[in-house]
Backbone as JSON, one array per atom type, in Angstrom:
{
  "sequence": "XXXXXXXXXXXXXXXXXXXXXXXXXXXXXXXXXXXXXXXXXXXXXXXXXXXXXXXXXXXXXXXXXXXXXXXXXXXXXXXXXXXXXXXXXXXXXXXXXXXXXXXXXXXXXXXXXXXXXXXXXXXXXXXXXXXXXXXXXXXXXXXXXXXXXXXXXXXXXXXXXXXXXXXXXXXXXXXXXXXXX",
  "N": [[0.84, -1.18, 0.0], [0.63, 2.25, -0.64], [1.78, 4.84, 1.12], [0.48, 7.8, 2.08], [1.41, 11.2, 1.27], [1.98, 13.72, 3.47], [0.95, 17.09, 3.21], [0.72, 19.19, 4.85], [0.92, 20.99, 7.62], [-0.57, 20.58, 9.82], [-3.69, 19.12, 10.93], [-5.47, 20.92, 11.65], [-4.52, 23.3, 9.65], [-4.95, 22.11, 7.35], [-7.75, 21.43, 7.62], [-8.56, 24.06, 7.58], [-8.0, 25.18, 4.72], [-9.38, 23.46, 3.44], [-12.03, 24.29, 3.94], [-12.09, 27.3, 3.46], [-13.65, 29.76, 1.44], [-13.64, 30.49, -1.81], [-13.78, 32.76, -4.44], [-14.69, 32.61, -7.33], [-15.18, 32.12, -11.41], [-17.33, 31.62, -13.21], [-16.5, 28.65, -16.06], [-18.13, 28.36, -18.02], [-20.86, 30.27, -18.33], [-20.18, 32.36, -17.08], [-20.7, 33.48, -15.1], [-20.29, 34.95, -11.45], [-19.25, 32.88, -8.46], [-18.99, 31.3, -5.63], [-17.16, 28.65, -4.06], [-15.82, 26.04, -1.42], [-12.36, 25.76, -1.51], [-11.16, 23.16, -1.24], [-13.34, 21.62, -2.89], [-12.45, 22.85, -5.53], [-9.8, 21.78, -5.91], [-10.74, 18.81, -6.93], [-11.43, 19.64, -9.52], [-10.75, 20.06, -12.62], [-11.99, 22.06, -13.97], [-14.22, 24.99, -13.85], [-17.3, 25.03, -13.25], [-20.59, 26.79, -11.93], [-22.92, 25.47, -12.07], [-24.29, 22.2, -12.35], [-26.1, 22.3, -14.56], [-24.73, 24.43, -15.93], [-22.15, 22.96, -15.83], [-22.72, 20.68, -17.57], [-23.71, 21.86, -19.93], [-21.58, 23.0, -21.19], [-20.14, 20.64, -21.52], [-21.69, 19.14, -23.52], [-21.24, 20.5, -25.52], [-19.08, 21.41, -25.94], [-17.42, 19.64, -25.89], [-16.27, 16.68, -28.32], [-17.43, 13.94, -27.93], [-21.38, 13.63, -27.87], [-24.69, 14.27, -26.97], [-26.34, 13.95, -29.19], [-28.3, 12.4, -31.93], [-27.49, 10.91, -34.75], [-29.27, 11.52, -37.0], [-30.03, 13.55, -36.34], [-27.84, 15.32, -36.12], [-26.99, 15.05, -38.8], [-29.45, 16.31, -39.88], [-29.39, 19.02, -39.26], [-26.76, 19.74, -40.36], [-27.71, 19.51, -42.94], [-29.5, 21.52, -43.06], [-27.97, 23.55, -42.19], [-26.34, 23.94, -44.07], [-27.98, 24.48, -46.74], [-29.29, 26.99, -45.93], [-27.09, 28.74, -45.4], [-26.7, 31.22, -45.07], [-27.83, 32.35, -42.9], [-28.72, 32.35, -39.42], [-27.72, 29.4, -37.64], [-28.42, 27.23, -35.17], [-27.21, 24.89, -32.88], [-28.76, 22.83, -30.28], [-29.85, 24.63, -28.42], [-30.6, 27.51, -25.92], [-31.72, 29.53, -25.05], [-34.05, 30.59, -26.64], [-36.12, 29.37, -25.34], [-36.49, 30.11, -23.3], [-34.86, 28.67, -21.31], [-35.12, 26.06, -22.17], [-33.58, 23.28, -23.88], [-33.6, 23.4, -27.24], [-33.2, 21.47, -29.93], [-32.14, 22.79, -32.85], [-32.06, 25.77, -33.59], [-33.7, 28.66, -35.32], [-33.09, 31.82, -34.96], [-33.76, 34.01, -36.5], [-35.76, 33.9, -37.5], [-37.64, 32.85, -35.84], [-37.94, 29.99, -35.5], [-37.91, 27.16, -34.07], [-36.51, 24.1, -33.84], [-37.57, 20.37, -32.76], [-36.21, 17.1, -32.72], [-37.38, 14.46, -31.94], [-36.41, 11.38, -30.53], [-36.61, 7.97, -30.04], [-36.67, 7.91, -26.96], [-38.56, 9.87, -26.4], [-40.68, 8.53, -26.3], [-41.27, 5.95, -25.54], [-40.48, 3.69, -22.65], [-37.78, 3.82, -22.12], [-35.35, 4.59, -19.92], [-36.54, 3.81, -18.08], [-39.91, 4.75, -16.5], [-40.1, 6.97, -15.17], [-38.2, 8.52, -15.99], [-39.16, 8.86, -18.49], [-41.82, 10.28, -18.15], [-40.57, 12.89, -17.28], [-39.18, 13.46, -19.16], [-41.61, 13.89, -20.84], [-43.25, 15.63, -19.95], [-41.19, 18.13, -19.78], [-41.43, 18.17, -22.87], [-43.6, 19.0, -23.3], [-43.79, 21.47, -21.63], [-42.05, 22.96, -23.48], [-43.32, 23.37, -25.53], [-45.54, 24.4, -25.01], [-44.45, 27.3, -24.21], [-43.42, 28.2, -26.2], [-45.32, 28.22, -27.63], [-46.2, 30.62, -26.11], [-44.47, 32.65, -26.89], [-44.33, 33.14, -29.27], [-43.5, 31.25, -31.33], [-42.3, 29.32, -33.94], [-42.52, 26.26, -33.4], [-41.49, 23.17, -34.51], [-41.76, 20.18, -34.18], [-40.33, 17.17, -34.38], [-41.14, 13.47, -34.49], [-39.09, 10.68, -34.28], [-38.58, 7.14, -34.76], [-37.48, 5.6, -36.54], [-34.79, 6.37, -37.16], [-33.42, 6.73, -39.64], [-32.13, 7.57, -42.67], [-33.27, 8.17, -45.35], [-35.5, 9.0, -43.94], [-34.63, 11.38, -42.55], [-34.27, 13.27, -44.24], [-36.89, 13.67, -45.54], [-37.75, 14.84, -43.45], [-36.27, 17.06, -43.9], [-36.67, 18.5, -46.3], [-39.39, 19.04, -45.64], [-39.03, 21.39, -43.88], [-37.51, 22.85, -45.05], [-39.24, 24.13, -47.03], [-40.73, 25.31, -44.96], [-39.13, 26.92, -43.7], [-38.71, 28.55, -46.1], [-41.13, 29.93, -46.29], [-41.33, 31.47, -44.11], [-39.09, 33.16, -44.64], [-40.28, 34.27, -46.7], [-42.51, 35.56, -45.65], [-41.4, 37.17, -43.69], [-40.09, 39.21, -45.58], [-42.29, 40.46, -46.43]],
  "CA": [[0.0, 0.0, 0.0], [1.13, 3.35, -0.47], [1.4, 6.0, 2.0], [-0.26, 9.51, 1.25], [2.41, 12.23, 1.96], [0.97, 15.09, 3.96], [0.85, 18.78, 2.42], [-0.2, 20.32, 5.41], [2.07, 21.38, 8.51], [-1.29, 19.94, 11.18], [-4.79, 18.65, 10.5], [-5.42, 22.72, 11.33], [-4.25, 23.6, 8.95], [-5.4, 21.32, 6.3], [-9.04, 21.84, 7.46], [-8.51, 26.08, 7.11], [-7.39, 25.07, 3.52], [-10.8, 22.93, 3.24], [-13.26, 24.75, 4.36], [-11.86, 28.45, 3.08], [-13.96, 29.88, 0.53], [-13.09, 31.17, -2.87], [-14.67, 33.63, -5.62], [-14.79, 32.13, -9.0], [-16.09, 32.48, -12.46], [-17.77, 30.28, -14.41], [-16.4, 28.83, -17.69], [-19.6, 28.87, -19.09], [-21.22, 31.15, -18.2], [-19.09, 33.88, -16.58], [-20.98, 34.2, -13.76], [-19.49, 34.63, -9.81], [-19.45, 32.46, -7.25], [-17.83, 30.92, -4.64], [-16.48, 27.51, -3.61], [-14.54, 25.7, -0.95], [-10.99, 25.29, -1.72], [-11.41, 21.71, -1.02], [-13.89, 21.56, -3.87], [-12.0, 23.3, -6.34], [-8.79, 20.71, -6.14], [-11.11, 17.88, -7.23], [-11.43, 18.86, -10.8], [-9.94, 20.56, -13.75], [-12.77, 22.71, -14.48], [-14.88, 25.62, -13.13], [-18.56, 26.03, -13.45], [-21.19, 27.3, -11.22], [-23.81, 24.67, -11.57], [-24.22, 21.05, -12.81], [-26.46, 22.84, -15.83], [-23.75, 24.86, -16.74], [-21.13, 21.99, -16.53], [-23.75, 19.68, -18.83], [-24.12, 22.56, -21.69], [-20.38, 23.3, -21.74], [-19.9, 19.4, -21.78], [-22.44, 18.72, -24.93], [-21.54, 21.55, -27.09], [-18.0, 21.93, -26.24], [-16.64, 18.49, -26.19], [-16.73, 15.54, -29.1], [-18.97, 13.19, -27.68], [-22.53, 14.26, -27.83], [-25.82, 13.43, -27.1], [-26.84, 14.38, -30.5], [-28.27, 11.65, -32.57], [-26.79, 10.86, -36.1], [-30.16, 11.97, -37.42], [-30.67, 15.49, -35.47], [-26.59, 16.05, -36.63], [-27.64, 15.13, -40.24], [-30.69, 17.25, -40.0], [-28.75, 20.5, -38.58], [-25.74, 20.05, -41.1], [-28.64, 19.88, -44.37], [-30.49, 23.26, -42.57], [-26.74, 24.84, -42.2], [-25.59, 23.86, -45.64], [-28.95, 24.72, -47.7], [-29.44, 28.12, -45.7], [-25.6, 29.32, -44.79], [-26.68, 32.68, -44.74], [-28.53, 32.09, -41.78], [-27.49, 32.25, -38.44], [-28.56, 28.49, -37.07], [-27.81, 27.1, -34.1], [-27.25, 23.69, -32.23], [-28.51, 23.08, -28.83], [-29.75, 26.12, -28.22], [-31.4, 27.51, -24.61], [-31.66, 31.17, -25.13], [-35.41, 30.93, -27.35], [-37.04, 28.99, -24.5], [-36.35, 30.18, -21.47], [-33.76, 27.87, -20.82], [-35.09, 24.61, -22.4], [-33.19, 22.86, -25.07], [-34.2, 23.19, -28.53], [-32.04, 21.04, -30.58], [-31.83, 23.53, -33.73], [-32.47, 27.3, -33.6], [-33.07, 29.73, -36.3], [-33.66, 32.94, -34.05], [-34.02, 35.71, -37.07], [-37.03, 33.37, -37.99], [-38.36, 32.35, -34.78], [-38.05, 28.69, -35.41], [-37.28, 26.44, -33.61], [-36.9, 22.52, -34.28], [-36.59, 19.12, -31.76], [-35.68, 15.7, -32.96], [-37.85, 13.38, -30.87], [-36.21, 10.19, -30.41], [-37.62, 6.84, -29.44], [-36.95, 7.73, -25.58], [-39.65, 11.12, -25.98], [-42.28, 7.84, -26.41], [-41.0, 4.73, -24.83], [-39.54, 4.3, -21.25], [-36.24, 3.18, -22.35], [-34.63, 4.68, -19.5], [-37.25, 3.93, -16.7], [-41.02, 5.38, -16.47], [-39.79, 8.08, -14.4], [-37.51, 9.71, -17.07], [-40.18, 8.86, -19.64], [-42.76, 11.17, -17.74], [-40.21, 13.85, -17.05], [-39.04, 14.44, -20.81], [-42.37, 14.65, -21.76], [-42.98, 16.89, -19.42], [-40.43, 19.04, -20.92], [-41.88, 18.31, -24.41], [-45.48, 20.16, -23.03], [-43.29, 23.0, -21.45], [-41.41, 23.7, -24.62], [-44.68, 23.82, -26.47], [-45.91, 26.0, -24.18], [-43.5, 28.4, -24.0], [-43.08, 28.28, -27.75], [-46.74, 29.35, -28.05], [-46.76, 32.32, -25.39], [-43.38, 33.65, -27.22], [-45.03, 32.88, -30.71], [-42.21, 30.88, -31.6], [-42.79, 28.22, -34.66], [-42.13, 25.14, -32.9], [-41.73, 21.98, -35.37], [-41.14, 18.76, -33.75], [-40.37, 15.98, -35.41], [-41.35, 12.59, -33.93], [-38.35, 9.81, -34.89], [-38.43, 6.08, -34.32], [-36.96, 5.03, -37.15], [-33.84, 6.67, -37.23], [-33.35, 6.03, -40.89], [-31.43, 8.28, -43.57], [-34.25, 8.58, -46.08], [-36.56, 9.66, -43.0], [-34.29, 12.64, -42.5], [-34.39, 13.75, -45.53], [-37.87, 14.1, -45.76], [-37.66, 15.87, -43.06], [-35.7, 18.8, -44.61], [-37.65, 18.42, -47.55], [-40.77, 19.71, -45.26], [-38.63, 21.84, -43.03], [-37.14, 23.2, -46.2], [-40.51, 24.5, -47.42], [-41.38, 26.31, -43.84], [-38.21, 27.9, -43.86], [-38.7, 29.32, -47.25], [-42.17, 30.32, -46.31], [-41.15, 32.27, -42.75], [-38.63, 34.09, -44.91], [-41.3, 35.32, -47.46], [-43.75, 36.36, -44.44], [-40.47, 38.1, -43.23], [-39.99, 40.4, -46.59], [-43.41, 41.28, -46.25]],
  "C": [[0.88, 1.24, 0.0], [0.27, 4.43, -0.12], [0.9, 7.36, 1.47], [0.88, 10.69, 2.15], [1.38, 13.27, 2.27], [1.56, 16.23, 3.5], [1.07, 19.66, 3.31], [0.85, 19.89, 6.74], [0.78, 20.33, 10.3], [-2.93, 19.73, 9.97], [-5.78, 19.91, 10.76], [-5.96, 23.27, 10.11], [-4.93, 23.19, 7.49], [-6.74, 21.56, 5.95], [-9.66, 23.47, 7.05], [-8.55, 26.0, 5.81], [-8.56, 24.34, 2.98], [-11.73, 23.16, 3.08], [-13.14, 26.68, 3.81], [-12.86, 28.84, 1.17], [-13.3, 30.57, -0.96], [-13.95, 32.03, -4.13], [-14.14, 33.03, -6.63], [-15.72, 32.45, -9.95], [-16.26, 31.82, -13.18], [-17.53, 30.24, -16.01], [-17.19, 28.85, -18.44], [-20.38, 30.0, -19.09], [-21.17, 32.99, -17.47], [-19.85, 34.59, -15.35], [-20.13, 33.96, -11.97], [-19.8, 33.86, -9.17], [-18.48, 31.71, -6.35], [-17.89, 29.27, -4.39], [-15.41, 27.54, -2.67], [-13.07, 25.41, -1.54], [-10.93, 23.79, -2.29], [-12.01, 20.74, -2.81], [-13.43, 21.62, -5.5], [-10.77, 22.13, -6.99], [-9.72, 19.44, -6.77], [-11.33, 18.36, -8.68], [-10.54, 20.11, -11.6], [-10.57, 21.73, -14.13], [-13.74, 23.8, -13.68], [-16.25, 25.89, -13.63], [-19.62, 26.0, -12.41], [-22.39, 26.28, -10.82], [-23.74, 23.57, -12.27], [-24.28, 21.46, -14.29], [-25.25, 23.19, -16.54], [-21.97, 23.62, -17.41], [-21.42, 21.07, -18.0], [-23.94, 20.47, -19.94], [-22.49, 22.74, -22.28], [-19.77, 21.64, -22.44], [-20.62, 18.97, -23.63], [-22.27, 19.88, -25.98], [-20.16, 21.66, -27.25], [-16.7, 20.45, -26.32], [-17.61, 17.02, -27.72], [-18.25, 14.51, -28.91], [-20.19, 13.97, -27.36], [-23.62, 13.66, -27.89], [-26.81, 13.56, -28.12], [-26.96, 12.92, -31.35], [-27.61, 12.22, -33.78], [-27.8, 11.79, -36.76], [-30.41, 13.75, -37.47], [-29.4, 15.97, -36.22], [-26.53, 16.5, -38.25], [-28.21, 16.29, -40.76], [-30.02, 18.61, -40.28], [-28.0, 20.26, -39.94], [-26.33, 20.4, -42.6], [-29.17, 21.1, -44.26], [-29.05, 23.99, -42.65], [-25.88, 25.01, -44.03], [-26.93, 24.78, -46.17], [-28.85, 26.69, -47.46], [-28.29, 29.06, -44.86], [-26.23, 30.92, -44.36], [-27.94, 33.02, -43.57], [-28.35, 31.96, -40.6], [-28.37, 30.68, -37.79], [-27.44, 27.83, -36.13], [-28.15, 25.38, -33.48], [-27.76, 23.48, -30.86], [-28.66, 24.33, -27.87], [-30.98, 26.17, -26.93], [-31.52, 28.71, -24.76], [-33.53, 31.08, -25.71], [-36.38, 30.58, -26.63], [-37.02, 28.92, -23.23], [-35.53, 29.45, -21.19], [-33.79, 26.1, -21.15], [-34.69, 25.04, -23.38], [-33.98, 23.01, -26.27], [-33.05, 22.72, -29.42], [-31.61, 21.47, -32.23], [-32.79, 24.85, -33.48], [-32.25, 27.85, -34.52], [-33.73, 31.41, -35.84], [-34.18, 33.82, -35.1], [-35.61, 35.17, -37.4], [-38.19, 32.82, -37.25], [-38.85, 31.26, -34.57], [-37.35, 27.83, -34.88], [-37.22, 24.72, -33.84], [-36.41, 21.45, -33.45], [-36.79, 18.14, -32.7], [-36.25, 14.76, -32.07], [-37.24, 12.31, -31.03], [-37.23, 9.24, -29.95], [-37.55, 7.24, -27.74], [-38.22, 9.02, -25.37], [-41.03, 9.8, -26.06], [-42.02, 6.89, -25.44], [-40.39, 4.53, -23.62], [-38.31, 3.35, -21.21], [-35.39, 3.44, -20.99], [-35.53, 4.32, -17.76], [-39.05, 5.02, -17.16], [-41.26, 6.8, -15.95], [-39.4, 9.3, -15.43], [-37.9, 10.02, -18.49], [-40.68, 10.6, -19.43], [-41.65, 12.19, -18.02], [-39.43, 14.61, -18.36], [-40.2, 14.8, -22.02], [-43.25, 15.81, -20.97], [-42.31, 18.23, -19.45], [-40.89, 19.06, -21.8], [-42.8, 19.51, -24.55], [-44.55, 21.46, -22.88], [-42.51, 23.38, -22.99], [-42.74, 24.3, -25.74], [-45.37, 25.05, -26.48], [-45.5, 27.64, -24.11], [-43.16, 28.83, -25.48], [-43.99, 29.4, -28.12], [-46.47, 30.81, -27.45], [-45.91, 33.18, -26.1], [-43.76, 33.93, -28.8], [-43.52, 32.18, -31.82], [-42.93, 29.18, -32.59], [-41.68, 27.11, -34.33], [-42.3, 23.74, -33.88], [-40.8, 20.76, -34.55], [-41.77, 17.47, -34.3], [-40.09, 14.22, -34.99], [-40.13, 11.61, -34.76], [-38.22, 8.44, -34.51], [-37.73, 4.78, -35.09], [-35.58, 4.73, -37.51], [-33.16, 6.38, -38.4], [-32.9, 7.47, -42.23], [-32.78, 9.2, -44.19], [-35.47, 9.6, -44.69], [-36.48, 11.67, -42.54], [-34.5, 13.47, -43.49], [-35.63, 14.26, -46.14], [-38.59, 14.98, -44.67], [-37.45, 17.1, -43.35], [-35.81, 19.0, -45.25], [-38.73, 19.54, -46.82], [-40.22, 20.96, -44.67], [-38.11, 23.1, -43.9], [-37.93, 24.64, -46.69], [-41.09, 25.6, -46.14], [-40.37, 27.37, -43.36], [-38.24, 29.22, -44.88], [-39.97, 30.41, -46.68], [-41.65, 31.64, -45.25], [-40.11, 33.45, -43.39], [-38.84, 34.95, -46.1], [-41.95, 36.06, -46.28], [-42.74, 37.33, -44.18], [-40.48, 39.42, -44.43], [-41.29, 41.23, -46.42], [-43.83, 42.47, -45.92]]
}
């Protein structure tokens, strides 16, 4: 077994160094706050709340909880309409829920339902509580007047996408006639 060398001059000491708070700023979101010391040594990274660790995590590292499909989707909407500002993963249009493509100048927004928004793949619990989210995004869509298109997926299938952004295509075009108007 190996011994743990001590740092610290008494167990004093160690606990002052534990329990001492600190002002920090979050890499995500750049807001203040404070942490123990203690706290801080355990990781590599600074952010303020789980949330903020979990958005910096899915947008700013490789792995992602982005199906193939939704990535597909997004990369046919960013190619077709470049001159567009569109967005991945976006929390700013709904109060702070996800919308997994944003096109703010147009006030559309678009989710990717997977098979877990129907089935309780992960438990009955986490069924209820993402469609519980589904309603609030709806909701919140409406009061902001925000054209919400969600697109039920169970197939997960190439061609499926595709006829997606075929339709998606078409309501894009449309939102940026109404716009010239």
């Amino acid at each position: 077994a190996r011994k743990r060398q001590n740092v610290f001059c008494s167990p004093q000491c160690w606990n002052k160094f534990r329990e001492e708070p600190i002002q920090l700023i979050c890499e995500w979101c750049s807001n203040q706050f404070t942490r123990r010391k203690s706290e801080i040594a355990k990781s590599k990274h600074c952010f303020c709340t789980k949330s903020c660790a979990a958005s910096c995590n899915n947008t700013k590292k490789r792995k992602s909880r982005r199906s193939k499909s939704e990535t597909m989707l997004f990369d046919l909407i960013k190619t077709e309409f470049h001159y567009l500002e569109v967005l991945p993963n976006d929390k700013t249009m709904l109060d702070g829920y996800e919308v997994d493509i944003a096109i703010p100048k147009l006030k559309l927004a678009i989710e990717w339902n997977g098979i877990v928004h129907f089935k309780p793949i992960y438990g009955n619990d986490k069924l209820s509580k993402v469609q519980n989210n589904d309603k609030m995004k709806l909701d919140i869509a409406k009061s902001k007047s925000i054209n919400l298109i969600v697109i039920p997926d169970l197939v997960s299938k190439e061609y499926y996408v595709i006829e997606a952004f075929q339709s998606i295509k078409k309501t894009i075009h449309y939102l940026l006639n109404e716009k010239k108007k």
